[in-house]
N, C-alpha and C positions, 0 to 999 in steps of 0.2 A: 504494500500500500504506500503511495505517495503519502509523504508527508508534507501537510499544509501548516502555517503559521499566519499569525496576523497581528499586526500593531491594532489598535485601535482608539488611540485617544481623544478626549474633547477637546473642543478648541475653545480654551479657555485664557491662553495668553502665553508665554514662551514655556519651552520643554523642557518638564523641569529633568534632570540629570537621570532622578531614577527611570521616570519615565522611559528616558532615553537608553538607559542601561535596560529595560524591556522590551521595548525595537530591537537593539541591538542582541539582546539572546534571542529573541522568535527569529532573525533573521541569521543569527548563527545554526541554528536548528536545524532551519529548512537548509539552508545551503549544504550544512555538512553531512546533510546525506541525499543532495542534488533535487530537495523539495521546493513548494512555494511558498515564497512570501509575501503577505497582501495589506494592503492597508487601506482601514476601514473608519470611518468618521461617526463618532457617536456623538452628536448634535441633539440628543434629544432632549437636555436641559437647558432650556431655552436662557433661562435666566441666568446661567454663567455663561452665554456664547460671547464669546470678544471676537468685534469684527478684523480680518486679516487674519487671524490665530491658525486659522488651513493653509494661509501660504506661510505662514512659519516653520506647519509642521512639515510640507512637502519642500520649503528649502533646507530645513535639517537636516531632512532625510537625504537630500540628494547629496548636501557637502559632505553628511560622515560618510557616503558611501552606499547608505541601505537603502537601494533602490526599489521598491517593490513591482514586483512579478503581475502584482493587478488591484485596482485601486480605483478611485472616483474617474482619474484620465485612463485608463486601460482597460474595461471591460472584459472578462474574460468569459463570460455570462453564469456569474453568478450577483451579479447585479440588482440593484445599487447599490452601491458601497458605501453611500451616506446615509445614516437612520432617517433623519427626516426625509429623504425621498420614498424610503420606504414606509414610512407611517403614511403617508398620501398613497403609496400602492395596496395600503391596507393589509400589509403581510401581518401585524402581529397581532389587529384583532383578531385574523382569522384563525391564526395558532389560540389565542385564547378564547377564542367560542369553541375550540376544540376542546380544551382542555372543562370548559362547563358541559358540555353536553357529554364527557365523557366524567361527572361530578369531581375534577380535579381543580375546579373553580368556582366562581361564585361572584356575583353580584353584590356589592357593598355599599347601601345608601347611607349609611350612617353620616352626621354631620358633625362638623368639627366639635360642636361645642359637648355631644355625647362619646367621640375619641377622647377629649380630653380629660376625662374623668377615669378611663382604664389605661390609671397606671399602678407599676405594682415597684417596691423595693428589694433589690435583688443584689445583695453583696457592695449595699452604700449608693448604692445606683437608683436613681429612679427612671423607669421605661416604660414605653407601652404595648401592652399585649393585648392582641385583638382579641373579645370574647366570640366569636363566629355566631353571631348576634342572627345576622344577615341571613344564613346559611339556613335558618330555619323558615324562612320565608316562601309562601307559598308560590306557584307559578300565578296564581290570580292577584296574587300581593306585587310580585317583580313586575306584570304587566300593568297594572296599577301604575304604580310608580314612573315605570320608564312613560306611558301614556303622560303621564304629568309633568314630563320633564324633567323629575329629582335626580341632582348630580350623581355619580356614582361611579368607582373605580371597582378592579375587576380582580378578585383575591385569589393567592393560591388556597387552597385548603388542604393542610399538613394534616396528617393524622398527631393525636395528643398520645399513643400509648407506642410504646414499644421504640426502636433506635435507627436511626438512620446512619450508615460509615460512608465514609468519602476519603477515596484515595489522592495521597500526591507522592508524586514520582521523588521528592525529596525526605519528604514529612511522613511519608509512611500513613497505615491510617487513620482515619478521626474520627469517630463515634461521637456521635450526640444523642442526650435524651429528646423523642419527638417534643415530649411535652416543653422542649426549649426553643423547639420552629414555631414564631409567629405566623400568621398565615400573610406569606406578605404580599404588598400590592403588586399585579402585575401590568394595566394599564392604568395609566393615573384620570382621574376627570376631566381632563384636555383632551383625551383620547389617546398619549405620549406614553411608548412603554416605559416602567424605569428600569434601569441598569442591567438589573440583573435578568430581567425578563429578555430584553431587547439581545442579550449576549448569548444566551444559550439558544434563543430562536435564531441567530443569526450565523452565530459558529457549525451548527448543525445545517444551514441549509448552504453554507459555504464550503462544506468539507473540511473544518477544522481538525486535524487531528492533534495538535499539541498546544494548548492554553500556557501562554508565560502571562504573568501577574505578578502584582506586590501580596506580598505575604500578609499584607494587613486586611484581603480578604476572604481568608483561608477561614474566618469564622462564618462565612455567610454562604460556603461552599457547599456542606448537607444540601441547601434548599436548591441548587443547581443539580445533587442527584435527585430528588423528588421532582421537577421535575423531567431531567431527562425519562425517566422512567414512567412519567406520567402520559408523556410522548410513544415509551416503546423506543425509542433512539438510543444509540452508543453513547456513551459518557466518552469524551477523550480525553485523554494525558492531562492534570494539572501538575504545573510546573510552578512554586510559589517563588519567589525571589526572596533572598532577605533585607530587610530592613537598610538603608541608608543614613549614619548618622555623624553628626561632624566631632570635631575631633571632643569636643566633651561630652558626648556619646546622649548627646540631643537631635532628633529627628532633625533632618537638614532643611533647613527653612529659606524664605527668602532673605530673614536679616543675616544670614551666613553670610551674603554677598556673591557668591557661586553657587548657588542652587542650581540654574539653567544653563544648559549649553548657553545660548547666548550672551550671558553671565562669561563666561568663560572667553568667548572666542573676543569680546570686547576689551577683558584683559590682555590680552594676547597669547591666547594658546591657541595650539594649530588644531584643528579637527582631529587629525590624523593622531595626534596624541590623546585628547579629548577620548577616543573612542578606545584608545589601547589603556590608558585608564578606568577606565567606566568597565570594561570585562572585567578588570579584576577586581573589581567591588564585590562582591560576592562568590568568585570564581578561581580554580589556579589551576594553574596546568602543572604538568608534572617537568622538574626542576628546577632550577634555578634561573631561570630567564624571564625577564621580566618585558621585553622590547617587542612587540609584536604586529605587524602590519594586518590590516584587516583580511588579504587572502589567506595570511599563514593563518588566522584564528579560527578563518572558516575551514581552514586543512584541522585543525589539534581539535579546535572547542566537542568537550563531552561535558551534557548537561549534570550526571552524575555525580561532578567533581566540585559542583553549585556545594554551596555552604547554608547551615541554617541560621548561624550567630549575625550579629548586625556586621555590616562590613563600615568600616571609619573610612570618611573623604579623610583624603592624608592631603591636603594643600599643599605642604611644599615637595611631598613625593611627588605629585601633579607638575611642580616645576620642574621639578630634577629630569622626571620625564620629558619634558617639554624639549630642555637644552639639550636631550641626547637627541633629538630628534630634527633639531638646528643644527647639530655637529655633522649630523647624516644629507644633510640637506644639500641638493645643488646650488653651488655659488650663485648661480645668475638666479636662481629662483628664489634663493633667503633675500638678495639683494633687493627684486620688484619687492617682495611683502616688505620689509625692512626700509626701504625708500621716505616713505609718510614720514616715520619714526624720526628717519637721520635728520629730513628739513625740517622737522621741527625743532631738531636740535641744534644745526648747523646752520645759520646763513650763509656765510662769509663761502667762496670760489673753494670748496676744497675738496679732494680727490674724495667721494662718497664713498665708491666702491670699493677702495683702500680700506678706508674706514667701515664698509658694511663686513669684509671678510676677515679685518680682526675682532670683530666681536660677535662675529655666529659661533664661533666657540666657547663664547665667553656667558654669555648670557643665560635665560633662563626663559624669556619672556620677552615679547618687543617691547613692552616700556620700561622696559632696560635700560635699553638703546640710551635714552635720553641723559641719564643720571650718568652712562657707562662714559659718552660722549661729547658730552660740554663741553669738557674744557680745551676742546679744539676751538670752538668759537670766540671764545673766551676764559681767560686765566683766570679762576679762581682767586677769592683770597685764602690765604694757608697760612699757616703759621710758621715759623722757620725750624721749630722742633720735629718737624718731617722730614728733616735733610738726619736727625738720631737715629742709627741703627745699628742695634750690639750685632747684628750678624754681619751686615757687612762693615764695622768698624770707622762706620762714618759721625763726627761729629758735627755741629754750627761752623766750628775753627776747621778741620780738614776740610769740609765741604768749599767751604769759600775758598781755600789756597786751591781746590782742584778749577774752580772753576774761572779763577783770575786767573791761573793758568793754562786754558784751555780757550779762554775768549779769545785772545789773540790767532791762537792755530786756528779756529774754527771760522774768525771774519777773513782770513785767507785760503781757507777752502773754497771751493765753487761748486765741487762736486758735489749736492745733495741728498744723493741716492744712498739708500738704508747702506748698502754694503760701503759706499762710500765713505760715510761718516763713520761706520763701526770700525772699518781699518782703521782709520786717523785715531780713533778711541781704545782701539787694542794699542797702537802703538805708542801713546801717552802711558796706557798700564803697564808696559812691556818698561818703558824708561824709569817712572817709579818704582817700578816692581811692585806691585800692590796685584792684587784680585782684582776680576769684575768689576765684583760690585762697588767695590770703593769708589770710581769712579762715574758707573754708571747711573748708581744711585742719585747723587744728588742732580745728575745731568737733567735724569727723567722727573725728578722732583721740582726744579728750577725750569723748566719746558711742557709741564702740565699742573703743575700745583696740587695733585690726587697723591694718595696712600698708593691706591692701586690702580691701573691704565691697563686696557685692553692690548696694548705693545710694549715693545722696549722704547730706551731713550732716542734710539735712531731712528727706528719706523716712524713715531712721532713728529721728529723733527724734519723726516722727510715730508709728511702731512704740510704741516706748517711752513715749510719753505725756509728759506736764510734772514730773511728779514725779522718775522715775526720770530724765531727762534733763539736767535740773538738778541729778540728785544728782552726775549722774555727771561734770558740767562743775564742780561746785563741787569734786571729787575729784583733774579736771586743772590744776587750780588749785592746788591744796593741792601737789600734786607736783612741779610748775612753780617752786612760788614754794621750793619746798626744793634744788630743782635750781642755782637761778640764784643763793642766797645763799650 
């Protein structure tokens, strides 16, 4: 049997991450064993539809990659793929006049103000549980009624003795007492199914065979075996995912600040990492390798290997991620994404491209860039206690005799090319006899004013040309020599 999969979210405003990490297993699913992935639009709450929200989720879906197999634009005919067009084609009353005329439902005129009195306390909780009030109402009583036009939504009717199980391919199975299945609504007074009705009517006449979900409705699953069976239909595979929580082991919310993909890709992370994260929020393959392109996941992913504990957003794992994935990156293509970042950071005529390929190594994220890269534009101001460093044995006092001595050679250089100026710099160290660093240290210190610079002293100074370089050495100089009197 092919296996089918399906996204199906509302359009309620951007994806939120977990979301996105359930796209992304239904679509590891089907692929990795050469099935379909479909994506299906549950609109049936009207009250949280936020307009544009469908093209969020179809440009999400196409940047991380999960293309689906058949959808609102691809027909494959099992169509429509959007609920409200099928509430207009009348498919789930018709499922649910099935399920009355076969007494697995019922008619429920009750009005709000007589629900509101059936509730009961159940473990500090207060709830309400329908008495099947309705249920005992005559055929001459319903014709009544509907004749009159009294509102009325359309109930399952659960049996109250004996237990309902329900399996998940993770969680193994789940037993409920029935007398803990409400009878719950399955079309609301609008005529709109909800949720749960609208899903199992729908997965069943699409060929779903594998259900992925947040495990936070693994409680309301029994009433999806009652009715599959209420149908005579195959129950298929639930797949529950676990919990999403941030690093203080709090549901991941919007005040996290990264809840959503777009969340994310605003901060600067690449999709492509975005998505090799978000697997293993719940998920691990076998070893140690953490780096994975979305084909090779669809080659390894086994849902069996799913977890049931919360998995923690790890933030700056998400970074660390990110920079391996700029390290791996084509130069000319970090360069276009990276472009925005650098002229924000840089006015001033200087070599960008230079400047974009020492820092795709370096960074983490593209607004990096900015902080990484200033002080090309402009010298900071620093302190002169950044020219001290017990490793390389630079103090305020050597600093300034290297670089009074090294003003002169360098405004007689012409050559400003990295290798250029690094000979002329080895061979000053070579005459001192000193190390590197002793030298380079303060070079790079007095020609960017930073702790740490995405180059050395040279590449820098080849950035900035002889003029500005020199201004900027005769500047550490100026400073130096105020410092040490």
């Amino acid at each position: 049997m092919k296996i089918r999969t399906r996204y199906a979210p509302s359009p309620t405003g951007r994806m939120h991450v977990g979301n996105l990490r359930t796209a992304l297993y239904a679509y590891l699913i089907a692929k990795h064993e050469g099935g379909d992935f479909l994506l299906r639009i549950e609109d049936t709450d009207q009250e949280r539809y936020v307009e544009g929200a469908v093209d969020i989720i179809n440009r999400t879906l196409r940047d991380t990659g999960l293309v689906p197999d058949e959808g609102p634009d691809q027909d494959k005919g099992y169509g429509p793929y959007v609920q409200s067009e099928r509430v207009k084609a009348g498919i789930y009353k018709k499922y649910a006049q099935e399920l009355i005329d076969k007494g697995e439902a019922y008619r429920c005129f009750c009005s709000k103000e007589r629900l509101a009195t059936l509730t009961q306390e159940i473990e500090g909780k207060t709830i309400s549980v329908y008495d099947k009030h309705c249920l005992s109402l005559t055929p001459e009583e319903i014709r009544e009624k509907l004749d009159a036009g009294v509102p009325y939504v359309i109930r399952q009717n659960n049996p109250q003795t004996g237990t309902t199980t329900f399996h998940d391919e993770l969680y193994g199975d789940v037993t409920v007492d029935n007398k803990e299945l409400d009878d719950m609504i399955l079309i609301k007074s609008d005529g709109y199914p909800t949720y749960n009705f609208a899903n199992v009517v729908d997965d069943h006449l699409m060929g779903i065979t594998h259900v992925v979900r947040g495990n936070e409705y693994i409680s309301s699953s029994p009433k999806y075996n009652r009715l599959y069976e209420a149908f005579g239909w195959e129950v298929p595979k639930y797949i529950h995912c676990p919990l999403i929580t941030d690093e203080n082991h709090q549901k991941l919310s919007k005040r996290s600040g990264h809840s959503s993909y777009e969340d994310l890709i605003e901060q600067g992370f690449l999709p492509e990492a975005v998505v090799n994260f978000i697997a293993l929020l719940g998920w691990s393959p076998e070893g140690e390798r953490e780096i994975f392109r979305l084909p090779e996941l669809v080659e390894i992913f086994d849902y069996h290997r799913m977890g049931k504990s919360a998995a923690v957003f790890d933030y700056q794992k998400l970074r660390w991620m990110n920079g391996e994935y700029f390290k791996a990156m084509d130069p000319d293509t970090f360069y276009g994404m990276a472009l925005p970042y650098l002229k924000e950071a840089i006015t001033k005529d200087l070599d960008l491209r230079k400047i974009s390929e020492m820092v795709r190594t370096r960074i983490e994220i593209f607004p990096d860039i900015k902080e990484m890269v200033g002080f090309f534009d402009t010298l900071p101001e620093y302190d002169t206690a950044m020219y001290r460093h017990k490793k390389m044995k630079t103090t305020e006092q050597s600093s300034l005799e290297v670089l009074q001595e090294l003003l002169p050679v360098l405004e007689e250089t012409e050559d400003y090319s990295n290798d250029a100026l690094f000979a002329v710099l080895k061979d000053y160290v070579a005459q001192k006899g000193v190390k590197n660093g002793y030298v380079m240290w303060p070079v790079r210190t007095a020609v960017s004013g930073k702790q740490t610079t995405p180059a050395g002293a040279t590449e820098i100074m080849e950035i900035l040309g002889k003029e500005e370089s020199l201004s900027r050495i005769r500047h550490g100089i100026s400073m130096l020599r105020e410092a040490v009197n």
